[in-house]
C-alpha positions as CSV (number, residue, x, y, z in Angstrom):
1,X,-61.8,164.4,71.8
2,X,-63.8,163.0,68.7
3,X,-66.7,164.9,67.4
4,X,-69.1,163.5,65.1
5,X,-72.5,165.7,63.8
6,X,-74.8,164.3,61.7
7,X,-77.4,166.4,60.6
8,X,-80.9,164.7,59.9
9,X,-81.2,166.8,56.6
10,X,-77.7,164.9,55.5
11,X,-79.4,161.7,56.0
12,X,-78.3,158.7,52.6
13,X,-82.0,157.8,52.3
14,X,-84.7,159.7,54.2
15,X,-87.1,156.7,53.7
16,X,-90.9,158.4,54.3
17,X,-89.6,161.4,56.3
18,X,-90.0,164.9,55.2
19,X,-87.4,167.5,55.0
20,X,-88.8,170.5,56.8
21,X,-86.4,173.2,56.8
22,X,-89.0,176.6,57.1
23,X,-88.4,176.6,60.9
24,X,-84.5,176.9,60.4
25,X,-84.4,180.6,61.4
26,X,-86.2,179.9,64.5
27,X,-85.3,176.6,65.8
28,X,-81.7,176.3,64.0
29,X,-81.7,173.8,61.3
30,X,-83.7,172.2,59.2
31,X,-85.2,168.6,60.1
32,X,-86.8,165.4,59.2
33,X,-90.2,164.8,60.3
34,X,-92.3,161.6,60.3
35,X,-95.6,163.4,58.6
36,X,-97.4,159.4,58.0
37,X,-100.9,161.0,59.5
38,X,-101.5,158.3,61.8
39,X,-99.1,155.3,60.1
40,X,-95.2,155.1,60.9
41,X,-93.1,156.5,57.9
42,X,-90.2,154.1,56.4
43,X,-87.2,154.4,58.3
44,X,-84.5,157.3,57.6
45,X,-80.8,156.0,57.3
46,X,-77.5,157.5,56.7
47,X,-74.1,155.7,56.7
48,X,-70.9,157.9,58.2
49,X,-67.2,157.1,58.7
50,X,-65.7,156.9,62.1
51,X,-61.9,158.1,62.6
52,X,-61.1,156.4,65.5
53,X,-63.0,153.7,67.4
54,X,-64.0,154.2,71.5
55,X,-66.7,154.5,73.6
56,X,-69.2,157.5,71.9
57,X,-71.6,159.9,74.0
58,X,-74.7,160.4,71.8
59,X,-77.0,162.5,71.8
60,X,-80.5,163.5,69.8
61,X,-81.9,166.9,69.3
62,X,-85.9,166.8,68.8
63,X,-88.4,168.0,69.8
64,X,-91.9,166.8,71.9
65,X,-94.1,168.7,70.5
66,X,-97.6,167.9,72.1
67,X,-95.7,167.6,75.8
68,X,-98.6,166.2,77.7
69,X,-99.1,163.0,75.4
70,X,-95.9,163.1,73.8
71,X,-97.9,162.0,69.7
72,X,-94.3,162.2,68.3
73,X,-92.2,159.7,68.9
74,X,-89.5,157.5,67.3
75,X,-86.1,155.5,68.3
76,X,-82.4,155.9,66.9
77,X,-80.3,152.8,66.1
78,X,-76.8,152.7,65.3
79,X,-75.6,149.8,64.0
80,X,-78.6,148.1,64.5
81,X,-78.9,149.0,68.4
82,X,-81.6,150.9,69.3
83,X,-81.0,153.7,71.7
84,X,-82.6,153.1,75.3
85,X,-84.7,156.3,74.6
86,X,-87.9,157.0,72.8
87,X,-87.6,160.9,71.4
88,X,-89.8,163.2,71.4
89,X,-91.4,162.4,74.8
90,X,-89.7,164.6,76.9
91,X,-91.8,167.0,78.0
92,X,-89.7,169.8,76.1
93,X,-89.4,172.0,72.5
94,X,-86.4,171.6,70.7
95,X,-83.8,170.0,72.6
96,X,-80.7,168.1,72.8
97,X,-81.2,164.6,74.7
98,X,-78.6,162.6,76.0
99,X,-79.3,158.8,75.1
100,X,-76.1,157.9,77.1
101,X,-72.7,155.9,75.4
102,X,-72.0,153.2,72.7
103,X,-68.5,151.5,71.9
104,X,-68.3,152.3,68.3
105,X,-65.8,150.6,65.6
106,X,-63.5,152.4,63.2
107,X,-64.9,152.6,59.9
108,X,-68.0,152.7,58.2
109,X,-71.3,153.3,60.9
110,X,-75.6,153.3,60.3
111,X,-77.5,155.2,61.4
112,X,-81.7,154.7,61.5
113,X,-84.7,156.9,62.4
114,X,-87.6,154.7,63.1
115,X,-91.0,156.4,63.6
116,X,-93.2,154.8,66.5
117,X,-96.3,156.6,65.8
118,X,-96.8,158.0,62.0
119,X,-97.7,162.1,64.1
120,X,-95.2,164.2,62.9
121,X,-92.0,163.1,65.4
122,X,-89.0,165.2,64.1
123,X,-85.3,165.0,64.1
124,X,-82.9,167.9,64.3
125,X,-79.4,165.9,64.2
126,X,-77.3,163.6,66.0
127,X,-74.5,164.2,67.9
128,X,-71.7,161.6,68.6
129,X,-68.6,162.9,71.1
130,X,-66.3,161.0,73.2
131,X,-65.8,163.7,75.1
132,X,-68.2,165.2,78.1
133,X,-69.3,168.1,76.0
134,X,-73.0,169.1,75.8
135,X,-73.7,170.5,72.6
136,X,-75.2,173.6,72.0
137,X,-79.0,174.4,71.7
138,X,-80.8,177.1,70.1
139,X,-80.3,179.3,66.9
140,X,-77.6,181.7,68.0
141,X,-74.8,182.9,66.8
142,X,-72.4,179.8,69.2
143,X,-74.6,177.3,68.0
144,X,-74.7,178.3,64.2
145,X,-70.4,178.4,64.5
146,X,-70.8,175.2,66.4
147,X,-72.9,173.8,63.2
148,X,-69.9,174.8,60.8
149,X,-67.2,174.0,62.7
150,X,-68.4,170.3,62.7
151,X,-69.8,170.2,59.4
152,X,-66.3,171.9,58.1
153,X,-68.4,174.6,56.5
154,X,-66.8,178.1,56.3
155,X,-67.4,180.8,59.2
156,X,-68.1,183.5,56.3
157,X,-70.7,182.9,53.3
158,X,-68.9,182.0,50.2
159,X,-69.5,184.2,47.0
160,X,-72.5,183.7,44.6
161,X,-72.2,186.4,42.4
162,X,-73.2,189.8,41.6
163,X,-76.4,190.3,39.8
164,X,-78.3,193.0,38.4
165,X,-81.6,192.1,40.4
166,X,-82.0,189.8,43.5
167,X,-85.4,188.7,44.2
168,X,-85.8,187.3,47.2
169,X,-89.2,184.8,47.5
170,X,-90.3,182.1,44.9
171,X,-94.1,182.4,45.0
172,X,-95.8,183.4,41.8
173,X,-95.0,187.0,42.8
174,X,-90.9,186.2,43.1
175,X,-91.4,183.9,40.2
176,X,-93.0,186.9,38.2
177,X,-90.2,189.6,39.1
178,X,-87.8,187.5,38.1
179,X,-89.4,186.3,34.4
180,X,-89.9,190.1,34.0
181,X,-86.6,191.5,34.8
182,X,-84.9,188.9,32.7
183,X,-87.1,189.5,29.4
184,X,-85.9,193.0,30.3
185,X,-82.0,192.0,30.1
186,X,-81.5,192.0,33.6
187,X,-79.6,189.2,35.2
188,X,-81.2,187.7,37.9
189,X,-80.6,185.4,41.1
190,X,-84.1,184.0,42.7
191,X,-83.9,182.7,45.9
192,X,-86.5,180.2,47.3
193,X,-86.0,179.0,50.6
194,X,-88.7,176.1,49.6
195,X,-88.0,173.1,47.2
196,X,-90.3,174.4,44.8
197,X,-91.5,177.5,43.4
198,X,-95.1,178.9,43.7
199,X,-95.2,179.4,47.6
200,X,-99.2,178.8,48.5
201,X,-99.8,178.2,44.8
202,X,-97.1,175.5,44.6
203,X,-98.1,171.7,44.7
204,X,-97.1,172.1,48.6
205,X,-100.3,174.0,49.5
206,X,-102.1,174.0,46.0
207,X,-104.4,177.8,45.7
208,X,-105.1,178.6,42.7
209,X,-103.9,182.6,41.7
210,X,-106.6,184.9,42.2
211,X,-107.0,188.6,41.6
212,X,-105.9,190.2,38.0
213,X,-104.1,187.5,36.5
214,X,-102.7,188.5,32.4
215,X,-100.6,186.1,30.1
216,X,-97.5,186.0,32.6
217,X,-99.1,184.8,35.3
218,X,-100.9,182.2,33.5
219,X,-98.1,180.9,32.2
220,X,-95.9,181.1,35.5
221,X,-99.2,179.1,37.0
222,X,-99.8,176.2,34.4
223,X,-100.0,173.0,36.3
224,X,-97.9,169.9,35.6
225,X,-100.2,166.3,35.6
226,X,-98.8,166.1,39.3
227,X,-100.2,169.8,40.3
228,X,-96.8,171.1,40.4
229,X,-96.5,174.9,38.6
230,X,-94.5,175.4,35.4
231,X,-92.7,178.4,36.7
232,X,-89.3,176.3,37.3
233,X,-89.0,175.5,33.7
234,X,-90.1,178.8,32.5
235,X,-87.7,180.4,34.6
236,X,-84.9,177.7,34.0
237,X,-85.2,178.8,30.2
238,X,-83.7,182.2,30.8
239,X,-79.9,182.6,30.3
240,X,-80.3,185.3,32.6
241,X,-81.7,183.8,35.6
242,X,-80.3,181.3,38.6
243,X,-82.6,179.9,40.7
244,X,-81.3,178.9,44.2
245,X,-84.1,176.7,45.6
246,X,-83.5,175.5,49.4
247,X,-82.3,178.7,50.4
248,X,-83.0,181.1,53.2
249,X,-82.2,184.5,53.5
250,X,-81.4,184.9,56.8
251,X,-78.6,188.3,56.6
252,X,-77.8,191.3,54.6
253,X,-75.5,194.0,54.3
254,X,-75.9,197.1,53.4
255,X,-74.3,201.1,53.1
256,X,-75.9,203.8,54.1
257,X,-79.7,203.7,52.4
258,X,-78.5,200.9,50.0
259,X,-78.4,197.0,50.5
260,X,-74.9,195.5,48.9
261,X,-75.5,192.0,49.4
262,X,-77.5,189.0,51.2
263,X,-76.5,186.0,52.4
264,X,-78.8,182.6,52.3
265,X,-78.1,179.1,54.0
266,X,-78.7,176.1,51.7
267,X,-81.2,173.8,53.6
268,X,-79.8,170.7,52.5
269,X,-75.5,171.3,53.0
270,X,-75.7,174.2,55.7
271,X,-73.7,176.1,53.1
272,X,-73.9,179.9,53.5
273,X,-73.5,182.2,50.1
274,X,-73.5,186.0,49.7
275,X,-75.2,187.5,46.7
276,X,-74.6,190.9,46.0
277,X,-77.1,192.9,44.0
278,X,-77.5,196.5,42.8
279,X,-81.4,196.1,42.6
280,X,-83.3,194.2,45.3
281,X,-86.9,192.9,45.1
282,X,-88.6,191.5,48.3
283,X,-91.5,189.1,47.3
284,X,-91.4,187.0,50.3
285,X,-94.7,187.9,51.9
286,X,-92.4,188.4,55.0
287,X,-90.7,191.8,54.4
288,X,-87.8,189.9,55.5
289,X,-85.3,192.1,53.6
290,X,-87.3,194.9,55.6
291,X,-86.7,193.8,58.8
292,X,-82.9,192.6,58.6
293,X,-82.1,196.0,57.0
294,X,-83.8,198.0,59.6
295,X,-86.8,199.4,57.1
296,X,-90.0,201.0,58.8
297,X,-92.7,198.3,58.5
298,X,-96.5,198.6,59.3
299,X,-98.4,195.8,61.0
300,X,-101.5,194.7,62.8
301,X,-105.2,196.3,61.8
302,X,-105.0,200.3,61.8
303,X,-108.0,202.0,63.6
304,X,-110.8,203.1,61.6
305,X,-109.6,206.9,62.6
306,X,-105.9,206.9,61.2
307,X,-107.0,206.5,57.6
308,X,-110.9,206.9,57.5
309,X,-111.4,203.5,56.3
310,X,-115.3,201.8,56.8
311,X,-113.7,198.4,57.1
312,X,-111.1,199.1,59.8
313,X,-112.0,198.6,63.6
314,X,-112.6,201.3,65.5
315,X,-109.6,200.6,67.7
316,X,-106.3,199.5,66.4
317,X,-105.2,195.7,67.0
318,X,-102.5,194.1,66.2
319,X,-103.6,190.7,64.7
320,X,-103.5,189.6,61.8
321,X,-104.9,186.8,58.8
322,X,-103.4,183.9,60.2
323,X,-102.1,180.6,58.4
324,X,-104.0,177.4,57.1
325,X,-103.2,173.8,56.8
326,X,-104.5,172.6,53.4
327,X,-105.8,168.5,53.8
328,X,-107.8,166.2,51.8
329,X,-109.5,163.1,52.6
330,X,-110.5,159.8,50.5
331,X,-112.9,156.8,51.0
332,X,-110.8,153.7,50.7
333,X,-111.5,150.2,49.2
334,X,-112.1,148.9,52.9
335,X,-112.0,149.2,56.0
336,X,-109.3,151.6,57.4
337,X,-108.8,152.2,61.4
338,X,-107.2,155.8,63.3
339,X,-105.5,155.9,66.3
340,X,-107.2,157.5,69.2
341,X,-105.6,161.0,69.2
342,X,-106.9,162.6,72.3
343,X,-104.3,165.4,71.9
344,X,-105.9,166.5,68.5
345,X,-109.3,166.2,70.0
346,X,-108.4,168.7,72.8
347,X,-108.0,171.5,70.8
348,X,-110.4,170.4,68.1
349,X,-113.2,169.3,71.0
350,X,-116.1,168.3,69.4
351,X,-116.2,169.7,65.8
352,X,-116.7,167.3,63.2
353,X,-117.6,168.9,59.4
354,X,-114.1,168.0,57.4
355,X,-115.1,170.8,54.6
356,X,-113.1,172.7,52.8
357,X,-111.0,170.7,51.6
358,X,-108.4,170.9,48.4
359,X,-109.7,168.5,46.2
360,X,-106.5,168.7,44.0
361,X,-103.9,171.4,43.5
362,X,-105.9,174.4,42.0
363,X,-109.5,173.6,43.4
364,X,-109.8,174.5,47.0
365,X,-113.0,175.3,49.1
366,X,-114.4,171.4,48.6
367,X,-116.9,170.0,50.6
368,X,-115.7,167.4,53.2
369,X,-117.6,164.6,55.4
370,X,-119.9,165.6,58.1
371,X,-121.0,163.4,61.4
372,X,-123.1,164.1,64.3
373,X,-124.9,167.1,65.3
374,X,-122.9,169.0,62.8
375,X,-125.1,167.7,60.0
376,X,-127.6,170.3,61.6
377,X,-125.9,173.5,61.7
378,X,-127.2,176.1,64.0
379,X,-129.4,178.2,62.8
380,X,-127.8,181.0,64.0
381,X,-124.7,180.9,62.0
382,X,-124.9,183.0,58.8
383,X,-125.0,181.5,56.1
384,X,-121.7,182.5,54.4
385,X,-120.2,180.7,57.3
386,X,-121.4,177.2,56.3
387,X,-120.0,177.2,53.1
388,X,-116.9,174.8,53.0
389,X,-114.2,177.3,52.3
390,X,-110.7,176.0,52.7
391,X,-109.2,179.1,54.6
392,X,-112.3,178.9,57.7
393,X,-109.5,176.6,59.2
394,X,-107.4,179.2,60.3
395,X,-105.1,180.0,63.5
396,X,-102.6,182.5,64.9
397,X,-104.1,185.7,64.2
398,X,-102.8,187.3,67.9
399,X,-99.8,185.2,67.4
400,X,-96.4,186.2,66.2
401,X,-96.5,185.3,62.8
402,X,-92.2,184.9,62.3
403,X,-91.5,183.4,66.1
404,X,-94.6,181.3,66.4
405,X,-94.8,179.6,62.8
406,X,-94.1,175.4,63.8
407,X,-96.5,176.2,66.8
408,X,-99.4,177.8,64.6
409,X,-98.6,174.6,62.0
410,X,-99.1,172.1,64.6
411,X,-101.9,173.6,66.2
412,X,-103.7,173.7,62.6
413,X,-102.4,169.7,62.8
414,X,-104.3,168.8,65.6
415,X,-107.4,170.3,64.7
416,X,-107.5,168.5,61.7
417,X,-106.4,165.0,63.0
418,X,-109.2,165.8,65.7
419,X,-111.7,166.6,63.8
420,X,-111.2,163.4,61.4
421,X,-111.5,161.4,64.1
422,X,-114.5,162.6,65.6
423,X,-116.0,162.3,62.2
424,X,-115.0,158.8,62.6
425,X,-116.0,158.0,65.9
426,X,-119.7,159.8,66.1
427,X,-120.5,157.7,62.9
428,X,-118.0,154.7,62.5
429,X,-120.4,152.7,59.5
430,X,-120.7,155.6,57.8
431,X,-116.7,156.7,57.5
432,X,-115.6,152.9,58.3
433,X,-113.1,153.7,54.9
434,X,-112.4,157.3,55.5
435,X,-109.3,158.4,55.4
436,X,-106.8,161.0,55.3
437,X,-105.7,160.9,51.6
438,X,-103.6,164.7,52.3
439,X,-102.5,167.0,54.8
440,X,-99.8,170.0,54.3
441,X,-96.9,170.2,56.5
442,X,-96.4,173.8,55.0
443,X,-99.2,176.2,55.7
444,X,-100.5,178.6,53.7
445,X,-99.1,182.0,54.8
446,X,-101.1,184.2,55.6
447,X,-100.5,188.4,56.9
448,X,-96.9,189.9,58.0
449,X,-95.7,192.9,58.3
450,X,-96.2,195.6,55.2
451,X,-93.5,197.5,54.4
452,X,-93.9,201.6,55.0
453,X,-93.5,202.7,51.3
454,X,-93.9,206.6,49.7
455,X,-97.3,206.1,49.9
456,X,-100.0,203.7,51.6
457,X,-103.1,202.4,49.3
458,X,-105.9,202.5,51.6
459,X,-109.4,201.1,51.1
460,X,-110.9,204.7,50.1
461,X,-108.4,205.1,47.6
462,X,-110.0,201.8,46.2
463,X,-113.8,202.0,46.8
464,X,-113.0,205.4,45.3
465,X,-110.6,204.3,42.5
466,X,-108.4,207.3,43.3
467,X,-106.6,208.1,40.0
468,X,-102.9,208.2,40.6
469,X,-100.2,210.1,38.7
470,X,-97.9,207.4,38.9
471,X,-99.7,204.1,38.3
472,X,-98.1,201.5,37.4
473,X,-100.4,198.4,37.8
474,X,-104.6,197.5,38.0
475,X,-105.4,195.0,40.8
476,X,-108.7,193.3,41.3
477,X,-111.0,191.5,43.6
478,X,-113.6,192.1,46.6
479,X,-111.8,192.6,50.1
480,X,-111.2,189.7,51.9
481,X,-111.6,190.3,55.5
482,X,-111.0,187.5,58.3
483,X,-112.3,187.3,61.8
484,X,-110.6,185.3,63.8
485,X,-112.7,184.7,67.6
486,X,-115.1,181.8,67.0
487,X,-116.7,181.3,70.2
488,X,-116.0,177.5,70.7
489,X,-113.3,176.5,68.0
490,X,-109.9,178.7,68.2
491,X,-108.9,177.8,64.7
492,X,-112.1,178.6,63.1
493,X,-113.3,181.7,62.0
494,X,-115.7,183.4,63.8
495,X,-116.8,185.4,60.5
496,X,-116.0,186.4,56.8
497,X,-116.4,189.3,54.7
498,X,-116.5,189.3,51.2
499,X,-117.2,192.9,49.5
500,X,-116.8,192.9,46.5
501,X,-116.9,196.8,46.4
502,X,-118.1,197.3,42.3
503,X,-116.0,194.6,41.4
504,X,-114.1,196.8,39.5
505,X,-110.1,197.0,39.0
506,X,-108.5,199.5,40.3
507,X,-104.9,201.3,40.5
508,X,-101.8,200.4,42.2
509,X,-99.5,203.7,42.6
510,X,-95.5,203.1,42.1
511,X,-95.1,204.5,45.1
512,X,-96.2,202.0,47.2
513,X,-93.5,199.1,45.4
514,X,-90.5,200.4,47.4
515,X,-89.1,201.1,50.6
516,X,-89.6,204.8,51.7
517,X,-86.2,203.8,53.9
518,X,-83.9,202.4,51.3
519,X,-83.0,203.3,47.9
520,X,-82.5,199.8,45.8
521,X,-85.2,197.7,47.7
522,X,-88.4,197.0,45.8
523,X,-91.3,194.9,46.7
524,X,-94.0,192.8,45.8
525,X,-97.8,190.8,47.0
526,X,-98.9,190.7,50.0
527,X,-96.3,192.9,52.4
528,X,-96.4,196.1,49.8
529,X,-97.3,199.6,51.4
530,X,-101.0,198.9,52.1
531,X,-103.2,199.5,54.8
532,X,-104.6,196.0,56.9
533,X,-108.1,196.5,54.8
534,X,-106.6,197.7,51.6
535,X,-104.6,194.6,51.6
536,X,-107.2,191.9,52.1
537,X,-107.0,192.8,48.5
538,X,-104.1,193.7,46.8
539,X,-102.5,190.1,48.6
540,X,-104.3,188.0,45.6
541,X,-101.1,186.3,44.1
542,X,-102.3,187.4,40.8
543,X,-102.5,190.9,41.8
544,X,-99.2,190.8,43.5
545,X,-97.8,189.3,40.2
546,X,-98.6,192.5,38.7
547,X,-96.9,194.4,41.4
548,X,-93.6,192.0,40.5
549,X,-94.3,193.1,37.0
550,X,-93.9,196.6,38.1
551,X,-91.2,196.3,40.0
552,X,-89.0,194.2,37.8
553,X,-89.6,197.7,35.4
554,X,-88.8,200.3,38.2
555,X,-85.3,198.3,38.3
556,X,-84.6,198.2,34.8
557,X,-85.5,202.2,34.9
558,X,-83.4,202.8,38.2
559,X,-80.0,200.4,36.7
560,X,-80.4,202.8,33.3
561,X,-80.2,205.7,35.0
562,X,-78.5,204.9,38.4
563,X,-81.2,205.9,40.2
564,X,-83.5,205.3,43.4
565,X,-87.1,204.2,42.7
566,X,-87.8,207.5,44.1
567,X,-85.6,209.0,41.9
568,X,-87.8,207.2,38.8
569,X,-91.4,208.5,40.4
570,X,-89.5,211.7,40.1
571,X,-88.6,211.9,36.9
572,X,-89.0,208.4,35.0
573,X,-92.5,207.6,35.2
574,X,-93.0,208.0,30.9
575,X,-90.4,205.2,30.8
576,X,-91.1,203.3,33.5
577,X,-94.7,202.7,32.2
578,X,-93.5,202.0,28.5
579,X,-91.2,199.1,30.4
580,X,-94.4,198.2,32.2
581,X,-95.9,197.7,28.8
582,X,-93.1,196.2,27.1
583,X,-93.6,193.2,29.9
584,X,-97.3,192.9,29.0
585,X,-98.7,194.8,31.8
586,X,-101.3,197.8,31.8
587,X,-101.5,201.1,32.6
588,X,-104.3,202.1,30.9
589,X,-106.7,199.2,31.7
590,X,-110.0,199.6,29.8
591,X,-113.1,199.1,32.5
């Protein structure tokens, strides 16, 4: 029996597809996806070499991913014929679709993807057997072996090294931790599991760092003429540092309280690789690192009872900030037509104000074109909640932020492509050019789960800048609360707070940048030990740059003396703080 697996992400030429590989650990490999909002994307094709000639099986994993009107869509062709299927029309999520036999010659074979519709049709791999075999589906254990075996990749990760600190994440906070511990003579290996660095300040999703900020930041968060951040070149500048871009960690090892190693797949070969560490810093935003080792994580919106916090409900839930897709839109030269998209319009119904836009990487919260009745907003919306703020589009708050990421993307998808159309439609002179200049396939992330460190920062401990024996950064900025609900339009807000407290910095303890559960894992941003209110605040990528700052010194402090973090809040703190320093950070900010 021949086997032949060609994975989409191994594609020659990928034409106008997109590689989209930050579903891998859910769906089981990275993909290509049509993204053309509205106009088919150039063709992907790939060339492979066939062993022995005979009469192939073939089959096509996708996915349908709007099942009642099927908006994604595209053919296969190989050698020029085109498959009797059109994929992505199924009915089902990711999987494997026989598109029945082809006699195919020894030697040299194309393959092409052709988009049919320009909405986001994705393409997981091909599969070419002459046997009866149906290959396997999902992102298991079998079908991950399966994956190798065909691809001749090794069943074990192959060694990367051994480094003084990993970081794992490649946001500004990863991108931070990493500058740090290098200028502190640390070696270093990042790992990004996106092509570029910044996470949502990259030229991906473009925000612009907020909170405190400081020389290292701004410098990590300089923008290129194309919007892209100068962190890569910064970073690629230190002797000290590899940065593995592409990469997701997706297993560790560890013994007893201490992690040894993790292992990452690279999003392009498949290839698995092992880097082993004595110092760990998690600056995913996910806790990731967390999770796979087994570390006690808080989650959800405590009750207003368990820490005494004004902000908190007065019952605990467990939803969260959700995600946002970033877009932008343009008036053309002429005249430019949409296709009807009734399955955006179902979930965006009949809202129609395209605000909040990001008018370039760096400037979000732009206004956006209005039609209809939504020129005359109801008078009984506050008014904060008709400013054109770019994070009011915003879904999966009661949804699981890990398992139910591509669905909370594509629901954010079709509330955009339906509400530019029904701009379009209620006033068709007006918007006759209009049209969609931008839109994100990667959202911005918003809340996961917070690791449980030695101590949690709560929102008293802020409003009532609680002095803390053991501080090791300032953060600043107002709480930002979200409240998902709106009445009519599930990926709206229903309302917004803002409180910007005295608008005063305020101290972030040591104790809350490291795992109360395991002795070499650090962390920074968003997933630190916080409480749901206290970190509406502390999440500010500048702030969590600070953290990164902090942490990168508590490593340095814990390698010289073979300690634990704990083990420096113990007895290190003098040093720790002069390391702080050394980096450019404050202890001793001056109000």
């Amino acid at each position: 029996m021949n086997q032949i697996l060609v994975e989409a992400e191994e594609f020659d030429h990928y034409g106008g597809w997109t590689l989209d590989a930050q579903f891998d650990v859910q769906m089981g490999s990275p993909y290509l996806l049509a993204h053309g909002l509205g106009s088919p994307v150039d063709d992907a094709t790939t060339a492979i070499e066939v062993k022995q000639a005979g009469a192939y099986r073939v089959w096509v994993r996708a996915k349908d991913w709007v099942p009642s009107h099927h908006p994604g869509r595209f053919a296969v062709s190989i050698n020029g014929e085109t498959l009797p299927i059109e994929f992505g029309a199924n009915g089902q999520d990711w999987a494997w679709e026989a598109a029945g036999r082809i006699d195919l010659p020894a030697g040299p074979v194309t393959i092409t993807l052709t988009d049919l519709t320009g909405f986001d049709g994705r393409c997981d791999a091909v599969y070419l057997t002459t046997g009866d075999d149906e290959p396997p589906n999902g992102a298991g254990p079998d079908a991950r072996a399966w994956r190798r075996r065909l691809r001749g990749l090794p069943d074990e990760p192959v060694d990367g090294g051994t480094f003084d600190v990993v970081v794992a994440g490649g946001g500004v906070t990863g991108a931070a931790a990493a500058l740090a511990a290098a200028r502190l003579g640390l070696t270093v290996a990042l790992i990004q599991n996106r092509p570029v660095l910044g996470g949502n300040a990259s030229n991906e999703i473009g925000i612009t760092p907020r909170g405190e900020t400081g020389p290292l930041v701004k410098a990590l968060a300089d923008r290129t003429a194309d919007g892209d951040l100068v962190a890569l070149d910064l970073l690629r500048a230190e002797p000290a540092v590899s940065v593995y871009l592409e990469h997701q960690v997706f297993d560790l090892a560890k013994t007893g309280t201490r992690i040894t190693s993790v292992d990452a797949r690279d999003a392009r070969s498949g290839r698995e690789t092992r880097f082993r560490g004595t110092m760990f810093i998690d600056c995913t935003g996910t806790a990731i690192l967390g999770l796979l080792a087994g570390a006690r994580c808080l989650s959800g919106q405590e009750s207003r009872s368990e820490f005494g916090e004004p902000l908190a409900p007065a019952e605990r839930t467990e939803s969260h900030h959700g995600n946002t897709v970033f877009f932008r839109t343009r008036e053309a030269a002429r005249p430019v037509a949409f296709p009807d998209v009734p399955w955006a319009v179902e979930v965006a119904k009949d809202y129609a104000n395209l605000g909040g836009q990001l008018e370039k990487p760096g400037v979000d919260n732009g206004p956006g074109p209005v039609a209809g009745p939504a020129r005359t907003p109801d008078p009984g919306i506050r008014r904060r909640m008709l400013s054109p703020l770019s994070h009011f589009w915003e879904y999966g708050q009661h949804l699981d932020p890990y398992a139910d990421a591509e669905h909370i993307r594509d629901h954010l998808l079709r509330a955009i492509y339906g509400t530019f159309s029904n701009v379009k439609t209620l006033e068709p002179e007006t918007y006759a050019n209009l049209e969609l200049d931008w839109v994100a396939h990667v959202p911005a992330q918003g809340e996961f789960c917070r690791y449980l460190g030695d101590y949690v920062l709560t929102e008293n401990d802020i409003r009532e800048h609680r002095r803390f024996p053991d501080i090791v950064a300032w953060n600043s900025g107002a709480f930002c609360l979200h409240y998902p609900g709106h009445e009519k339009y599930d990926f709206r807000l229903r309302d917004w707070k803002w409180d910007t407290r005295d608008d005063a910095p305020f101290e972030v303890p040591f104790r809350c940048l490291y795992s109360a559960d395991l002795d070499n894992l650090l962390m920074a941003g968003k997933h630190i030990s916080v409480t749901h209110v206290a970190g509406s605040v502390t999440k500010f990528m500048g702030n969590g740059a600070q953290h990164a700052v902090a942490a990168a010194a508590g490593a340095k402090v814990c390698l010289t003396h073979g300690t634990s973090p704990r083990g420096v809040y113990a007895n290190h703190l003098d040093e720790l703080r002069e390391a702080v320093a050394e980096l450019g950070g404050s202890t001793a900010h001056v109000v």
